[in-house]
N, CA and C atoms as a LAMMPS dump frame, in Angstrom:
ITEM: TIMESTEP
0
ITEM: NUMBER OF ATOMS
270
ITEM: BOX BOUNDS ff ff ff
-5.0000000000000000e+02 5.0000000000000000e+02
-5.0000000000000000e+02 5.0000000000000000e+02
-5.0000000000000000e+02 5.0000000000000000e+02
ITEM: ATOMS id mol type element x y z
1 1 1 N -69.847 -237.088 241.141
2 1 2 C -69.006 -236.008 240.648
3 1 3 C -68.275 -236.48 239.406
4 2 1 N -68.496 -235.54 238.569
5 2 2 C -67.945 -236.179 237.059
6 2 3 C -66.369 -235.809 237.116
7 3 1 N -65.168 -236.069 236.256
8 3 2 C -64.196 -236.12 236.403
9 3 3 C -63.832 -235.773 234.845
10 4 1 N -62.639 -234.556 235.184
11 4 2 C -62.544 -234.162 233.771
12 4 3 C -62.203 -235.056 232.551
13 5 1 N -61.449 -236.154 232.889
14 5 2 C -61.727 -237.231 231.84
15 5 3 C -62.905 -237.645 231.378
16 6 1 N -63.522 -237.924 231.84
17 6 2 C -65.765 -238.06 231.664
18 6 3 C -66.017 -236.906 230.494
19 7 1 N -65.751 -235.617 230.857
20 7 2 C -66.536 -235.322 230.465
21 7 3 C -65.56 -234.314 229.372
22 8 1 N -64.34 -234.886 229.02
23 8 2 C -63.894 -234.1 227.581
24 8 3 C -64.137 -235.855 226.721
25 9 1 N -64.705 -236.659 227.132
26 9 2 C -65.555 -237.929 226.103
27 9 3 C -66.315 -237.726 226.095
28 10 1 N -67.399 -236.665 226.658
29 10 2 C -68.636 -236.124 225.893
30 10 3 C -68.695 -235.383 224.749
31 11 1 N -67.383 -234.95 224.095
32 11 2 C -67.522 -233.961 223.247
33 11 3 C -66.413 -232.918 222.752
34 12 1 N -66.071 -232.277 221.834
35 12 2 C -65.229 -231.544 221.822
36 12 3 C -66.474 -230.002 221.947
37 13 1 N -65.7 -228.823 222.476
38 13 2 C -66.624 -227.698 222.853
39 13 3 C -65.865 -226.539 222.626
40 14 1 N -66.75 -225.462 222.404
41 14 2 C -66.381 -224.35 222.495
42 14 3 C -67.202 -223.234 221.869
43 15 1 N -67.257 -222.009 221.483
44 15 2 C -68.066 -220.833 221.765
45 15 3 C -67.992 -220.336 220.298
46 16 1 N -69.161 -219.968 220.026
47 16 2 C -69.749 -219.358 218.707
48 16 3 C -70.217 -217.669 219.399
49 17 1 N -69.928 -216.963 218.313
50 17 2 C -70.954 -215.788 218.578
51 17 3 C -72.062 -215.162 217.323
52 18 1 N -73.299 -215.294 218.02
53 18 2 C -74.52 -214.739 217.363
54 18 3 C -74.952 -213.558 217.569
55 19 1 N -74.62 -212.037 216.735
56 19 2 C -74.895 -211.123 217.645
57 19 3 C -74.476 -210.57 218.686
58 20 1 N -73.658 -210.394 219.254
59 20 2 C -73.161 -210.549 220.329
60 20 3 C -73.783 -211.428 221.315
61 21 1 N -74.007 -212.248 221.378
62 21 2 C -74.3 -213.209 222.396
63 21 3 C -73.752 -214.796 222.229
64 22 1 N -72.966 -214.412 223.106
65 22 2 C -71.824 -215.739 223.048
66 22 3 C -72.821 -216.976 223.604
67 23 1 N -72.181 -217.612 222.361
68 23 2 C -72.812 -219.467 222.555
69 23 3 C -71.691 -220.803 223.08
70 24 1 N -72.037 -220.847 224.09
71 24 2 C -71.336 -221.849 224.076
72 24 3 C -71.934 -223.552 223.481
73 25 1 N -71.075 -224.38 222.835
74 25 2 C -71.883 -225.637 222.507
75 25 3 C -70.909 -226.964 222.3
76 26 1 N -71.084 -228.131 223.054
77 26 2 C -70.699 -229.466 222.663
78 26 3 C -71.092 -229.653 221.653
79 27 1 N -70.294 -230.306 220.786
80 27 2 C -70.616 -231.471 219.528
81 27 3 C -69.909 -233.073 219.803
82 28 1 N -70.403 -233.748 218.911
83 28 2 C -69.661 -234.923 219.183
84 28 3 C -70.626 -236.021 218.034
85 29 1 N -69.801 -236.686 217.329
86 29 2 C -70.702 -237.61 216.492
87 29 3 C -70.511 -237.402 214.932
88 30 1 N -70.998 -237.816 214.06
89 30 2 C -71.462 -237.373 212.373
90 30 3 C -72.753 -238.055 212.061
91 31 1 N -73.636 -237.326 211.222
92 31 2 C -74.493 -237.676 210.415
93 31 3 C -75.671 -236.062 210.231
94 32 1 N -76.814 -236.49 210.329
95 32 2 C -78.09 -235.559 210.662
96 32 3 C -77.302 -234.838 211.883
97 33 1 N -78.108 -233.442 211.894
98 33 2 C -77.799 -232.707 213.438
99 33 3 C -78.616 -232.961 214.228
100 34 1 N -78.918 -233.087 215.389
101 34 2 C -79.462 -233.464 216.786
102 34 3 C -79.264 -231.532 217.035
103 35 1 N -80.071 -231.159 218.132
104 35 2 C -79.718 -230.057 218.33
105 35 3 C -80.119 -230.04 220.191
106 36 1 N -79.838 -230.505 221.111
107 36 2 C -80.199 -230.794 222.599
108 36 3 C -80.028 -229.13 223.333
109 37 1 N -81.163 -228.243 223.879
110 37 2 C -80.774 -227.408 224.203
111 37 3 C -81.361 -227.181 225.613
112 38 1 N -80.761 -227.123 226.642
113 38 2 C -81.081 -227.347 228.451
114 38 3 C -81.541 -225.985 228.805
115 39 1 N -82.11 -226.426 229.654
116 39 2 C -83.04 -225.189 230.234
117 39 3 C -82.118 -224.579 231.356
118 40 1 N -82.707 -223.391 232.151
119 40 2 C -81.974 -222.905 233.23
120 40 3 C -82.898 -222.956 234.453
121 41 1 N -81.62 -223.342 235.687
122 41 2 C -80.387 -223.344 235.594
123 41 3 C -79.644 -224.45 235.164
124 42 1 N -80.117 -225.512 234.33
125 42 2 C -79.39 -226.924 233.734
126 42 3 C -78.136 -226.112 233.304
127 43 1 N -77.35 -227.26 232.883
128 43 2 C -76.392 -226.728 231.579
129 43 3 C -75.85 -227.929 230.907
130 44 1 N -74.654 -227.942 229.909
131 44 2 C -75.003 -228.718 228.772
132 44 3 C -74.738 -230.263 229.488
133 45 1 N -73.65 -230.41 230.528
134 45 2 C -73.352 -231.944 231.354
135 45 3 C -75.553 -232.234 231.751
136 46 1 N -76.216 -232.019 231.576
137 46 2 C -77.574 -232.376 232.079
138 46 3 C -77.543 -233.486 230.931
139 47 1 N -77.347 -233.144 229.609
140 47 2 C -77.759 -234.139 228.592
141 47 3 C -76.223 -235.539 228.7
142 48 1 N -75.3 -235.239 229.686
143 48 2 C -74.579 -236.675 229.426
144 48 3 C -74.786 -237.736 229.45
145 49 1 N -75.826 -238.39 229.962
146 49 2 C -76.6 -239.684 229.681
147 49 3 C -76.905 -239.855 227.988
148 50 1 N -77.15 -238.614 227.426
149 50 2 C -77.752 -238.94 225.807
150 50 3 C -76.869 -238.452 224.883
151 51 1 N -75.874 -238.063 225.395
152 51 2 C -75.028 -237.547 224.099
153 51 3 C -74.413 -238.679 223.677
154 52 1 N -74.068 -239.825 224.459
155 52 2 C -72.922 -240.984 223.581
156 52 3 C -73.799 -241.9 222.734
157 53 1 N -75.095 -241.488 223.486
158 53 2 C -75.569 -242.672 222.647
159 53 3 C -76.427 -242.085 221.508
160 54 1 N -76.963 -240.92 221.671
161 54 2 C -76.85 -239.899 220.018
162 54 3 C -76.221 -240.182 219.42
163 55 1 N -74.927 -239.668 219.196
164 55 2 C -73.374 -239.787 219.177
165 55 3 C -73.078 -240.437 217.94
166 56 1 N -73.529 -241.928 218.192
167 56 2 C -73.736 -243.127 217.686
168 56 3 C -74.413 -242.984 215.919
169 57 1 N -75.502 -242.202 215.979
170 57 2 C -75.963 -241.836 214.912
171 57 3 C -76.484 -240.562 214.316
172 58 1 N -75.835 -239.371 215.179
173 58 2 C -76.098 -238.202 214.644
174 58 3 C -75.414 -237.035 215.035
175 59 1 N -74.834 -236.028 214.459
176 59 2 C -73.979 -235.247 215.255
177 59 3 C -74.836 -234.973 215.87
178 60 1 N -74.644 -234.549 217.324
179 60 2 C -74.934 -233.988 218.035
180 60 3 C -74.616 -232.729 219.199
181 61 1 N -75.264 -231.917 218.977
182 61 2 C -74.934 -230.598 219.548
183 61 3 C -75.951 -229.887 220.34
184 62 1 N -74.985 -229.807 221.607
185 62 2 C -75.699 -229.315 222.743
186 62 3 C -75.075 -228.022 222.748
187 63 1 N -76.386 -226.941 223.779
188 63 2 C -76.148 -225.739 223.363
189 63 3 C -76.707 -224.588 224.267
190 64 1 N -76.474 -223.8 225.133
191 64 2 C -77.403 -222.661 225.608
192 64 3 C -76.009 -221.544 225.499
193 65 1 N -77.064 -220.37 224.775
194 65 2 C -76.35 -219.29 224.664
195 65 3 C -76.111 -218.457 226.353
196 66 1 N -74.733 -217.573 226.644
197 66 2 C -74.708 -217.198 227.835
198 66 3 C -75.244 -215.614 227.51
199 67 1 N -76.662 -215.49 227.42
200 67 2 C -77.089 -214.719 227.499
201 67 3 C -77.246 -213.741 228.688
202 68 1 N -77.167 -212.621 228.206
203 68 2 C -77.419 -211.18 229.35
204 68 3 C -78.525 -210.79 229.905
205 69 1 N -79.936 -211.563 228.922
206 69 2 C -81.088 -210.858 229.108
207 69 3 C -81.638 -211.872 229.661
208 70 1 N -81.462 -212.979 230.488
209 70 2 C -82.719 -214.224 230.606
210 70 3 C -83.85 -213.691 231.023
211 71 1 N -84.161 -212.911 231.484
212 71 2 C -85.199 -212.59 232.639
213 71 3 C -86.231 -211.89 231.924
214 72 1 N -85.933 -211.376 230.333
215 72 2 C -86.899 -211.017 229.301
216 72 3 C -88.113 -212.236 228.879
217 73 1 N -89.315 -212.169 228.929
218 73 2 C -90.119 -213.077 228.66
219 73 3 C -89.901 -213.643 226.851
220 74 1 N -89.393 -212.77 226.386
221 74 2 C -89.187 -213.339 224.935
222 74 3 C -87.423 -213.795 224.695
223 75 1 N -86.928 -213.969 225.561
224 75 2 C -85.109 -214.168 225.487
225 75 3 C -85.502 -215.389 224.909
226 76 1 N -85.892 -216.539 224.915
227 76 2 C -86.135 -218.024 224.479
228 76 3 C -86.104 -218.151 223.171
229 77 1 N -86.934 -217.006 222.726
230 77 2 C -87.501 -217.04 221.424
231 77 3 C -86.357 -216.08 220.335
232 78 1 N -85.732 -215.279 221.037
233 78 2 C -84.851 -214.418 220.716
234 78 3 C -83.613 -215.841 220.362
235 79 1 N -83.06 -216.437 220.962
236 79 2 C -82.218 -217.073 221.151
237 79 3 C -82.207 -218.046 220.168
238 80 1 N -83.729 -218.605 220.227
239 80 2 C -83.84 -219.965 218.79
240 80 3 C -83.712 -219.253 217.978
241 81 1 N -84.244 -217.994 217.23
242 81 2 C -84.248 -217.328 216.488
243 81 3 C -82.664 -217.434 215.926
244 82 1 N -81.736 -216.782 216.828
245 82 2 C -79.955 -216.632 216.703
246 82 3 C -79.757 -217.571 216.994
247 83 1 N -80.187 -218.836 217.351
248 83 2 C -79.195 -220.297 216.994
249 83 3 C -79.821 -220.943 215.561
250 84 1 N -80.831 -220.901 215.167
251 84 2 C -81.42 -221.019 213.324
252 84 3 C -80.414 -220.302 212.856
253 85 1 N -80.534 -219.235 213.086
254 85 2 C -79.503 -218.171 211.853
255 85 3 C -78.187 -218.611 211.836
256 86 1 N -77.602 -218.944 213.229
257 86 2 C -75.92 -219.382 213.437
258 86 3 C -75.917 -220.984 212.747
259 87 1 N -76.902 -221.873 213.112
260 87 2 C -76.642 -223.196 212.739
261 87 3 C -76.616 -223.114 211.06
262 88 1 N -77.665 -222.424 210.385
263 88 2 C -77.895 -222.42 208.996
264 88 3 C -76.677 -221.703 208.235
265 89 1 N -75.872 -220.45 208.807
266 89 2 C -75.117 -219.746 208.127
267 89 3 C -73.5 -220.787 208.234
268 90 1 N -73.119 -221.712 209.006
269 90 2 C -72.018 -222.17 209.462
270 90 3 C -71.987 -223.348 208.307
């Protein structure tokens, strides 16, 4: 069981919106972007083994939007689509 000290040293976090579809995402680090994005039902604590040591040499940002539609066969593709557009416009 992780302990909220653990895991606000993974990262500072908080929520972007693309479209209306709120993103939530860790960052943590500087350089190149890393972009780590977990499947469902994962969520972003799945990648804490690799974020410190990313960290080390690249920002890194973990990420799944809290989407409304998962259950659409194209939501995946919808989603990279609106995290390109959000990462590139910021």
């Amino acid at each position: 069981m992780a302990f909220s000290s653990d895991i606000a040293n993974l990262g500072e976090d908080g929520f972007a919106d693309s479209d209306g579809v709120k993103i939530h995402y860790v960052t943590k680090g500087t350089g190149p972007l890393v972009v780590l994005i977990h499947g469902i039902p994962e969520f972003w604590y799945a990648w804490r083994n690799q974020i410190p040591e990313l960290a080390k040499h690249f920002l890194t940002l973990v990420t799944v939007p809290k989407a409304r539609h998962w259950v659409h066969l194209d939501a995946a593709n919808l989603v990279t689509k609106r995290m390109v557009r959000w990462l590139t416009e910021e």
